[in-house]
C-alpha positions as CSV (number, residue, x, y, z in Angstrom):
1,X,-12.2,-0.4,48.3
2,X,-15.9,-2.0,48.5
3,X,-14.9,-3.7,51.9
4,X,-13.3,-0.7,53.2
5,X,-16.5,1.2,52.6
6,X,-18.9,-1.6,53.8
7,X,-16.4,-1.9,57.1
8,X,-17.4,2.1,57.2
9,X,-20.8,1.6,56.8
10,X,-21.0,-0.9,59.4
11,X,-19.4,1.2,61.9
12,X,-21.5,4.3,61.0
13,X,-24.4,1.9,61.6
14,X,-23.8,0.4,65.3
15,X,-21.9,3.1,66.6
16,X,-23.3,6.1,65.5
17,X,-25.4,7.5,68.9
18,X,-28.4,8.8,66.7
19,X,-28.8,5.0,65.6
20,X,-27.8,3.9,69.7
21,X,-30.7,6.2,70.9
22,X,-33.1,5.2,68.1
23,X,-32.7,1.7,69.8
24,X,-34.0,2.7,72.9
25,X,-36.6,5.4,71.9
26,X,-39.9,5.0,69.6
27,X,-38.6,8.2,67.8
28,X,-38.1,8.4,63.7
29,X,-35.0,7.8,62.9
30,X,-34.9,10.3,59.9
31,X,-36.0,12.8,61.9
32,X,-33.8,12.3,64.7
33,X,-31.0,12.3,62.1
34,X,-31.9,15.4,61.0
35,X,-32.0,16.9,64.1
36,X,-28.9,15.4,65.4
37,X,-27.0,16.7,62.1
38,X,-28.5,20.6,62.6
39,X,-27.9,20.8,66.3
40,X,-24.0,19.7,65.3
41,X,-23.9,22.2,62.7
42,X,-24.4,25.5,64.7
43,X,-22.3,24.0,67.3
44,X,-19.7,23.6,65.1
45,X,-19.7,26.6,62.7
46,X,-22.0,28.8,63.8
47,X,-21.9,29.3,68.0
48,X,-19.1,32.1,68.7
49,X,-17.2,30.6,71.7
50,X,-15.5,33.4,72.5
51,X,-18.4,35.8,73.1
52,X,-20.9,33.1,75.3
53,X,-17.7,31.2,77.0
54,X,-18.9,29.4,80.1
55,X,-22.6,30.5,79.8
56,X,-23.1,28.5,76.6
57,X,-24.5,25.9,79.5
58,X,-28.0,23.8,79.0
59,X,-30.7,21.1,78.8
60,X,-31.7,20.1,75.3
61,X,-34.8,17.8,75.4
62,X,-35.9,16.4,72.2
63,X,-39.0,15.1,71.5
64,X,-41.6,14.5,68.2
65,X,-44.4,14.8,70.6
66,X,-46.8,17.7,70.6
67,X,-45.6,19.0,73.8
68,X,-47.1,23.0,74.3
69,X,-47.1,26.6,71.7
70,X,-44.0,27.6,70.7
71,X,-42.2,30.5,72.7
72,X,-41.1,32.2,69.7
73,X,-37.1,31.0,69.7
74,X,-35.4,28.5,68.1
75,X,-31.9,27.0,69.2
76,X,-31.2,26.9,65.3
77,X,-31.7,30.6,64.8
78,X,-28.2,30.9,66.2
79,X,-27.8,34.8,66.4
80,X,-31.1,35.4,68.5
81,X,-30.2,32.3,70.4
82,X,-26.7,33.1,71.0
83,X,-28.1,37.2,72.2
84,X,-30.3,35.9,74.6
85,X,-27.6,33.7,76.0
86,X,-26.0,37.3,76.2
87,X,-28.8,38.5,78.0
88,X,-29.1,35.8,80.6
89,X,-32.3,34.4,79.6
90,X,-30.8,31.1,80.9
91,X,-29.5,31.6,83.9
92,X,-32.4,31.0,86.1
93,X,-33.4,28.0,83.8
94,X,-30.9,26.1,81.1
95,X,-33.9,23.0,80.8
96,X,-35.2,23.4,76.6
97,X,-37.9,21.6,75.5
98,X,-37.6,21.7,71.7
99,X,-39.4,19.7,68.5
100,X,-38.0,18.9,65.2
101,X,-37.1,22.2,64.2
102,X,-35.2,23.9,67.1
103,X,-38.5,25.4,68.3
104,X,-38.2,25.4,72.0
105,X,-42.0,24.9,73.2
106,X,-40.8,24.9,76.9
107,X,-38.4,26.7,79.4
108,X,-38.4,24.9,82.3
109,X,-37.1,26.8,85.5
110,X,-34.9,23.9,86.8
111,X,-30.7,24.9,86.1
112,X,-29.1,21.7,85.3
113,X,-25.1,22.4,86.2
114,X,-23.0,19.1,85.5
115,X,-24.1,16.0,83.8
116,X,-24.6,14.0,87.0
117,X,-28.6,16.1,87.6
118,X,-28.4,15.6,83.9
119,X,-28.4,12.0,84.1
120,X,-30.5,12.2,86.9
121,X,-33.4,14.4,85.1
122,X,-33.3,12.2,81.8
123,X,-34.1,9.1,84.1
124,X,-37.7,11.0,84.7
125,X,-38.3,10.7,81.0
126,X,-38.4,8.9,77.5
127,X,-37.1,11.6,75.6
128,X,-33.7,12.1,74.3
129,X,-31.9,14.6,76.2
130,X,-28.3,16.6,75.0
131,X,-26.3,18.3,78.1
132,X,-24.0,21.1,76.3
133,X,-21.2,22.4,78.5
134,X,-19.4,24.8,76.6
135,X,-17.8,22.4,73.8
136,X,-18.5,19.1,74.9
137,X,-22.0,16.8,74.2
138,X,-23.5,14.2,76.7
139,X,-26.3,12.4,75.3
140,X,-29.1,11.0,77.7
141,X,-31.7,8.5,77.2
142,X,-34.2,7.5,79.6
143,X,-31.2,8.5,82.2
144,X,-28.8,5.9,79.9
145,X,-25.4,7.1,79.0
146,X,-25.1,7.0,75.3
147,X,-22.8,9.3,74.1
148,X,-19.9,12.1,74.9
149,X,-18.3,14.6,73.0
150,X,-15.2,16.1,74.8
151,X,-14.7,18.9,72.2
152,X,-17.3,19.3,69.2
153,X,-15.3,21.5,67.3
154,X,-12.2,18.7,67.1
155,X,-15.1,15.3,67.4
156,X,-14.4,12.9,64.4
157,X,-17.8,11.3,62.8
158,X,-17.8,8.4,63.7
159,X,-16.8,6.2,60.5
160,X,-15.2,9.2,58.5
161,X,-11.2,9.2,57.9
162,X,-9.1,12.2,58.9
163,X,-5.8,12.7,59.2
164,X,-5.2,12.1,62.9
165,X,-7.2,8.6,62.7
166,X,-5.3,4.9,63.4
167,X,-6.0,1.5,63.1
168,X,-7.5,-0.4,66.1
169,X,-4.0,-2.3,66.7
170,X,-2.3,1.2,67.3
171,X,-4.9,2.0,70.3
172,X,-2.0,2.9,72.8
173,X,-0.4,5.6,70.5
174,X,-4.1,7.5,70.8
175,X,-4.0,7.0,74.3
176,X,-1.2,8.7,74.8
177,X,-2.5,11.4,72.3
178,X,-5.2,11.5,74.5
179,X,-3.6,12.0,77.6
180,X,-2.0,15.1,75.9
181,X,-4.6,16.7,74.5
182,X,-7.3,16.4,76.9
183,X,-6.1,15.0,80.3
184,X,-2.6,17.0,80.8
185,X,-2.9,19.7,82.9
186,X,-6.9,19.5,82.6
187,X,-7.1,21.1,79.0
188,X,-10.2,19.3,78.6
189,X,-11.4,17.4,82.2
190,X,-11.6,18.5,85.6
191,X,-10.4,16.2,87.7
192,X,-8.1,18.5,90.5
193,X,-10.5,19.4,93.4
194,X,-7.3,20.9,95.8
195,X,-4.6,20.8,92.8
196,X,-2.5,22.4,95.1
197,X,-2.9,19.7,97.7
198,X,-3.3,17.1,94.8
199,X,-6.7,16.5,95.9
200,X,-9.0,14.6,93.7
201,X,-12.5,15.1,92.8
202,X,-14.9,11.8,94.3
203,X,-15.1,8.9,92.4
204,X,-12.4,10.4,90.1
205,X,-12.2,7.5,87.4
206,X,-14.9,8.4,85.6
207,X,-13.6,11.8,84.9
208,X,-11.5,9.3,83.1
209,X,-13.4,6.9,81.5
210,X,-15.9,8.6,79.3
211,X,-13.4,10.8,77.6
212,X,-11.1,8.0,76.6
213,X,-14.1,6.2,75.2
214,X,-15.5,8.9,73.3
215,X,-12.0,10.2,72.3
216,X,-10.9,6.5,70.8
217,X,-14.3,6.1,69.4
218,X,-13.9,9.0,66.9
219,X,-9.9,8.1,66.0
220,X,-9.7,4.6,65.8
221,X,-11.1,3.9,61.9
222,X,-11.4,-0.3,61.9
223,X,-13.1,-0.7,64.9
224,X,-16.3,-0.2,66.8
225,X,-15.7,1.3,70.6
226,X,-18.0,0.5,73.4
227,X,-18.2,1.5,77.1
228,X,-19.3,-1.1,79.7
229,X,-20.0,-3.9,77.8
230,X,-20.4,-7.4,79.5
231,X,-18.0,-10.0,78.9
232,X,-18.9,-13.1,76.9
233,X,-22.7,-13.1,78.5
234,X,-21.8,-12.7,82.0
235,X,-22.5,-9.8,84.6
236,X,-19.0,-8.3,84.7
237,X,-18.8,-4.7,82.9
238,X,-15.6,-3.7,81.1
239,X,-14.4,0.0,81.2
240,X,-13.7,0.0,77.7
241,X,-13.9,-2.8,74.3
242,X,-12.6,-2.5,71.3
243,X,-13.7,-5.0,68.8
244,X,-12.1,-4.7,65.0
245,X,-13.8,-5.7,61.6
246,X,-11.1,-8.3,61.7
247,X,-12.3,-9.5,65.2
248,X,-9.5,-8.6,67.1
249,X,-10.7,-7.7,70.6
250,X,-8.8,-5.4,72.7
251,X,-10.3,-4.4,76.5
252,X,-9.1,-1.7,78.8
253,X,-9.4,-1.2,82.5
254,X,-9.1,2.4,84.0
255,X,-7.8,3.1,87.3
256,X,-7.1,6.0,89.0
257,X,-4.9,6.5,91.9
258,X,-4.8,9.5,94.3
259,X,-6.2,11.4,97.5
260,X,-10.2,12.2,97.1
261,X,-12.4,15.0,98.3
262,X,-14.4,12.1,100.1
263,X,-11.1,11.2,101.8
264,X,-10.3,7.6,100.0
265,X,-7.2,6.7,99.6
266,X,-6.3,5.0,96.0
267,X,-2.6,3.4,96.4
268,X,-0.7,0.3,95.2
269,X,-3.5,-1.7,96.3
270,X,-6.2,0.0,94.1
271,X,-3.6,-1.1,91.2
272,X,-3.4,-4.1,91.6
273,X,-7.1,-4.9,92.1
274,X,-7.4,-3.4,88.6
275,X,-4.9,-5.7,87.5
276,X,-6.9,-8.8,88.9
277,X,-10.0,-7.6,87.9
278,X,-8.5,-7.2,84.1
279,X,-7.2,-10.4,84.6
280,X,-10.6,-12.0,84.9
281,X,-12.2,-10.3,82.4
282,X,-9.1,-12.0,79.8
283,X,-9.8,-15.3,81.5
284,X,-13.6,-14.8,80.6
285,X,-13.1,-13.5,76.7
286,X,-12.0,-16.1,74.9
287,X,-11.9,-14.0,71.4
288,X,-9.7,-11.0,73.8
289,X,-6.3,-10.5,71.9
290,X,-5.0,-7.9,74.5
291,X,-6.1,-6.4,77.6
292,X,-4.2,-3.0,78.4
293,X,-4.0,-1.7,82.3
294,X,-4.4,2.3,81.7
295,X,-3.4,4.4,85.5
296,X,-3.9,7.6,85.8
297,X,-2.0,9.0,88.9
298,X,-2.6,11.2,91.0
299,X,-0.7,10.5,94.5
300,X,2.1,12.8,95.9
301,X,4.9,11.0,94.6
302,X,5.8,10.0,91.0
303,X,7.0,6.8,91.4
304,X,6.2,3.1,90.2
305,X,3.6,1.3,91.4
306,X,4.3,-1.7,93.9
307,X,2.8,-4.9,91.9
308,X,2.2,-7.6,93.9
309,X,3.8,-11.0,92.7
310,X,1.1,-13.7,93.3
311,X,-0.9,-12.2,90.9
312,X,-1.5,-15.1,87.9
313,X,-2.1,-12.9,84.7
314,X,-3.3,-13.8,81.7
315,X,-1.0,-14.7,78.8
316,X,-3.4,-12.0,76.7
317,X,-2.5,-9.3,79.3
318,X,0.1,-6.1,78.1
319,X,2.1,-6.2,80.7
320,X,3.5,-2.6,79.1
321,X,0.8,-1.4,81.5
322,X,0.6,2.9,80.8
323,X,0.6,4.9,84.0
324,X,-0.1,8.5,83.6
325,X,1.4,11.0,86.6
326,X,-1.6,14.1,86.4
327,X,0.3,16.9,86.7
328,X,-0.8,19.8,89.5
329,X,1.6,22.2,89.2
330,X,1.2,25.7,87.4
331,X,3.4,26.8,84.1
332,X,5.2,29.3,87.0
333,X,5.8,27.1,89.9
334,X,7.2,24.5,87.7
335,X,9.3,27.2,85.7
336,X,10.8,28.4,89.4
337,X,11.6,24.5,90.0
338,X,13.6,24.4,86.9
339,X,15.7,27.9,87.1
340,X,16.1,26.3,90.6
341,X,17.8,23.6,89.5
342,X,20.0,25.1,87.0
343,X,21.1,27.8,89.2
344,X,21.1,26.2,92.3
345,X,19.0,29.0,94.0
């Protein structure tokens, strides 16, 4: 039981994204903490979701510097926050500059929309900045990804046991799990530009990518989860690494397939380049025990991918590769395909 908290511990230490951001800030920690830990809370048990719905939209920017007076609201005083949501205080300007204690000492003008200009403002300063889109938490620093939340109200601390956690070695089952809870029929990511015309939004993979990683960072219990590390010291980035207490090392590669708005074309080829490029990085890591080739796929056609046969892979590579088909039709089209079918009609 001692190792199996100090394994805990561990985890809560390196992976935690107060303790990430502390890395690359001056900020206190303690302070940080306790900001993190309050913001959380009224997000979680306090903001009523189905009064702001899609305006519950903005810029958090956090900082223990002494930035201007205080313009008399706090994000922690959730029912006056939450009524001038209501009121549309923020929909000329979403940008909060707030100190320790929720007080918001600045209202910038600027509307930040998606977490691409989010990205793009944090990288103009040294503070720590949190996106909010409705129920999911991006957290900036110094325009460095450090963490995602897809859905605070069903986020797992990192390090804390619930029901719906697994072991490391059991990754697949919660990528599947994944798949159904938040990538199916975009319950929890956009990724249809034309879903009709199975269109794809640019650069769809990491539509992809972030919510697996933050998604398997808060289920898997035994293991710390990390997004574009390098490999064994060299310049090559994996998608995703999953390193046990135990030092297993599992690495996945993410691919998507599909028609884009920006008219590329991912087919078989696109596969396969993922399959060399996972490949190397197992021919790199020594320590790797598995390397797992995860499509999602988003062509016309449902059918198996064409692998080409020179490809050497690695003796550490699953080839039980999982290919997701992203599903584009609605509940009543695919209904009137089925009665089709039994009726003949």
């Amino acid at each position: 039981m001692e190792i199996e908290r100090l394994l805990k511990v561990k985890k809560l230490v390196t992976d935690n994204p107060v303790f990430i951001a502390n890395r690359e800030t001056s900020l206190d920690v303690i302070e940080l903490m306790r900001f993190y830990n309050n913001l959380e809370r009224i997000l979680v048990k306090e903001i009523p979701y189905s009064e702001v719905g899609d305006k519950l939209i903005f810029v958090i920017i956090y900082s223990q510097k002494e930035i201007g007076s205080k313009v008399g609201l706090s994000v922690f005083e959730t029912k006056r926050f939450v009524s001038e949501i209501l009121n549309g205080l923020f929909e000329k300007g979403n940008v909060l500059h707030v100190d320790n204690d929720g007080n918001i000492v600045k209202h910038d003008e600027a509307y930040i929309s998606d977490p691409v200009e989010a990205a793009g403002l944090s990288e103009k300063m040294d503070e720590v900045m949190f996106f909010i889109q409705y129920r999911s938490v991006y957290l900036f620093v110094k325009g460095k990804f450090i963490d995602y939340i897809y859905d605070i109200l069903t986020y797992s601390r990192t390090g804390v046991t619930c029901p719906d956690t697994l072991p490391a070695k059991e990754y697949k089952k919660l990528i599947e799990r994944q798949y159904e809870e938040v990538v199916y029929k975009e319950k929890g990511i956009r990724y249809w530009r034309k879903k009709a015309e199975r269109i794809l939004v640019a650069n769809p993979e990491r539509h992809f990518h972030k919510p697996l990683w933050s998604y398997l960072k808060s289920h898997i219990v035994d293991a710390k989860v990390d997004s574009g590390a390098t490999i064994s010291g060299q310049e090559d980035r994996t998608d995703i690494r999953i390193i046990t207490f135990d030092t297993d090392l599992y690495i996945i590669e993410i691919k998507c397939l599909g028609n884009t708005e920006s008219d590329t074309n991912y087919s078989d080829s696109w596969a396969n380049e993922g399959l060399i490029q996972l490949n190397k990085y197992l021919e790199e890591e020594n320590d790797c025990t598995l390397g797992t080739l995860v499509i999602y796929d988003g062509r016309k056609e449902d059918k198996d991918i064409v692998w080409n046969k020179k490809i050497k892979c690695s003796p550490k590579y699953d080839e039980q590769h999982m290919r997701f088909y992203l599903e584009s039709k609605s509940a009543s089209k695919e209904a009137k395909e089925v009665y089709r079918k039994m009726t003949g009609r």
